[in-house]
C-alpha positions as CSV (number, residue, x, y, z in Angstrom):
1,X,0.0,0.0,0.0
2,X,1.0,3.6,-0.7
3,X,-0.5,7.1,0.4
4,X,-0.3,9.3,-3.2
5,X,-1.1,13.0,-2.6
6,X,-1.7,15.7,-5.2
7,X,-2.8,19.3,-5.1
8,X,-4.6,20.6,-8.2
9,X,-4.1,24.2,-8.8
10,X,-7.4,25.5,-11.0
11,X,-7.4,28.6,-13.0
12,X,-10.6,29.4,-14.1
13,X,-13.1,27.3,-12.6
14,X,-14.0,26.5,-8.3
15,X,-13.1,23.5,-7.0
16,X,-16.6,23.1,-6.2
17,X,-17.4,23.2,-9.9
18,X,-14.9,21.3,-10.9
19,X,-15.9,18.0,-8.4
20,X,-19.4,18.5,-9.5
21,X,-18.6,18.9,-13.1
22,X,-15.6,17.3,-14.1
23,X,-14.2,14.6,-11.6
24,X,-15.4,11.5,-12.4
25,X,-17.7,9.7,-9.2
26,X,-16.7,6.0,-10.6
27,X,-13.0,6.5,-11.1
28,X,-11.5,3.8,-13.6
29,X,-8.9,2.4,-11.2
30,X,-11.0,2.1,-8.0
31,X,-11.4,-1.0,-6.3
32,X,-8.9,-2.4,-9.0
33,X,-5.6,-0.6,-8.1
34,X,-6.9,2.2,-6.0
35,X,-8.4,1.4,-2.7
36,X,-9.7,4.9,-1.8
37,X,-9.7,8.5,-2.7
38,X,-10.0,11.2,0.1
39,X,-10.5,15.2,-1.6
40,X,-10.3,18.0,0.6
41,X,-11.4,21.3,-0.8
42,X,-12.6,24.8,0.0
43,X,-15.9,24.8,-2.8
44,X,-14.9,28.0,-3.5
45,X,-11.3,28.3,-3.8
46,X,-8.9,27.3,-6.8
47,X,-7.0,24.5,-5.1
48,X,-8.0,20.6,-4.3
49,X,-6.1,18.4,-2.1
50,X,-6.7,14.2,-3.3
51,X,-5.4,11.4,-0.6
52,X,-4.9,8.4,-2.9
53,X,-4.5,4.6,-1.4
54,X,-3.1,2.5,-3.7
55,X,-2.9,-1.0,-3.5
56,X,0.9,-0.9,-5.1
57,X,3.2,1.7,-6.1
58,X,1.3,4.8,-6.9
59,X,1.7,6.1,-10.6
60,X,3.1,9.0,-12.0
61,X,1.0,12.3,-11.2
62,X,-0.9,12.6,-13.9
63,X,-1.6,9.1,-14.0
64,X,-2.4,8.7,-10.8
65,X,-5.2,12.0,-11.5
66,X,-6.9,10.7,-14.4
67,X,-7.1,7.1,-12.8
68,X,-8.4,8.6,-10.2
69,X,-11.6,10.2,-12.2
70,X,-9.9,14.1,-11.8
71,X,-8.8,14.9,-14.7
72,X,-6.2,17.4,-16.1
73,X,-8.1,20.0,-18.2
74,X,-7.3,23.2,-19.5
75,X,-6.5,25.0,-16.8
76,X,-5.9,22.2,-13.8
77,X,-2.6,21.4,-13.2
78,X,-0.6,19.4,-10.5
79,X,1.3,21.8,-8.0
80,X,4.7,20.0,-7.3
81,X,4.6,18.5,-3.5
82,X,6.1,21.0,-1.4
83,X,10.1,20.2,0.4
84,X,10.2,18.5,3.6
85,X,13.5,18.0,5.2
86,X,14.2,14.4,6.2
87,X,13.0,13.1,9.9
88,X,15.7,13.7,12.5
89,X,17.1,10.5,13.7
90,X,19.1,10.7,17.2
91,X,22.7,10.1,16.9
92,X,23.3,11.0,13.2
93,X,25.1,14.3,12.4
94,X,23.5,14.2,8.8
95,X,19.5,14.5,10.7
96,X,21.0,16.8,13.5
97,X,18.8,20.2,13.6
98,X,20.6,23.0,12.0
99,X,22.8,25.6,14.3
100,X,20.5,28.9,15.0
101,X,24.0,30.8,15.4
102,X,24.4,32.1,11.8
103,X,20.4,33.5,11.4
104,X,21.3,35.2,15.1
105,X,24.0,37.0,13.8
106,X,23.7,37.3,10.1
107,X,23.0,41.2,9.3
108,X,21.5,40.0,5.5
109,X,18.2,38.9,5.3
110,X,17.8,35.3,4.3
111,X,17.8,34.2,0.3
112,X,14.6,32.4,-0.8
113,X,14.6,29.4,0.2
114,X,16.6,29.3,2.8
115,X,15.4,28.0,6.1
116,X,16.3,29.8,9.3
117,X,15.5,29.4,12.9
118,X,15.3,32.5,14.6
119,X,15.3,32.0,18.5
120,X,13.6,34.2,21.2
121,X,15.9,35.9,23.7
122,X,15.8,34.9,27.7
């Protein structure tokens, strides 16, 4: 089993319109490779979140969306999942949590996409 999730980004139509109108309620690959889809949305925004279960080793995006009855038309596409940093794990250097020292004394703001800590003063 595998947990699959995408975010569609619309442009030009709700979400709400879009799971009325365009997602498809008897998906091609459920109950075959797909065990369950869970779709979180605001009806009236432009983004939808889809939890996918698969059975075994989810697809490629866009596979994974049109198997999954939402499909990629004009104007939906599939925001790239966002960075997480690996878990820590005690007693490696490679996972230990980064030093606070240079964002305390750096006089530059940070650079995009840069990830800083900046601690409270006691």
């Amino acid at each position: 089993m595998s947990l699959q999730i995408l975010i569609l980004k619309l442009d030009g139509i709700t979400a709400g319109d879009y799971l009325t109108w365009c997602r498809d309620p008897d998906p091609p690959a459920l109950d075959f490779a797909l065990r369950s889809i869970r779709v979180n949305a605001d009806p009236l925004g432009d983004s939808i979140t889809a939890i996918l279960d698969w059975n075994r080793p989810a697809p490629a995006p866009a596979a994974a969306a049109t198997a999954a009855g939402l499909p990629l038309s004009p104007g939906v596409q599939i925001q790239p999942p966002a960075k997480t940093r690996a878990p820590y794990r005690h007693g490696d250097p490679r996972s230990a949590p980064q030093s606070t020292a240079r964002a305390e004394s750096s006089p530059s703001p940070p650079a995009w996409g840069d990830e800083h800590v900046l601690a409270a003063e006691s």
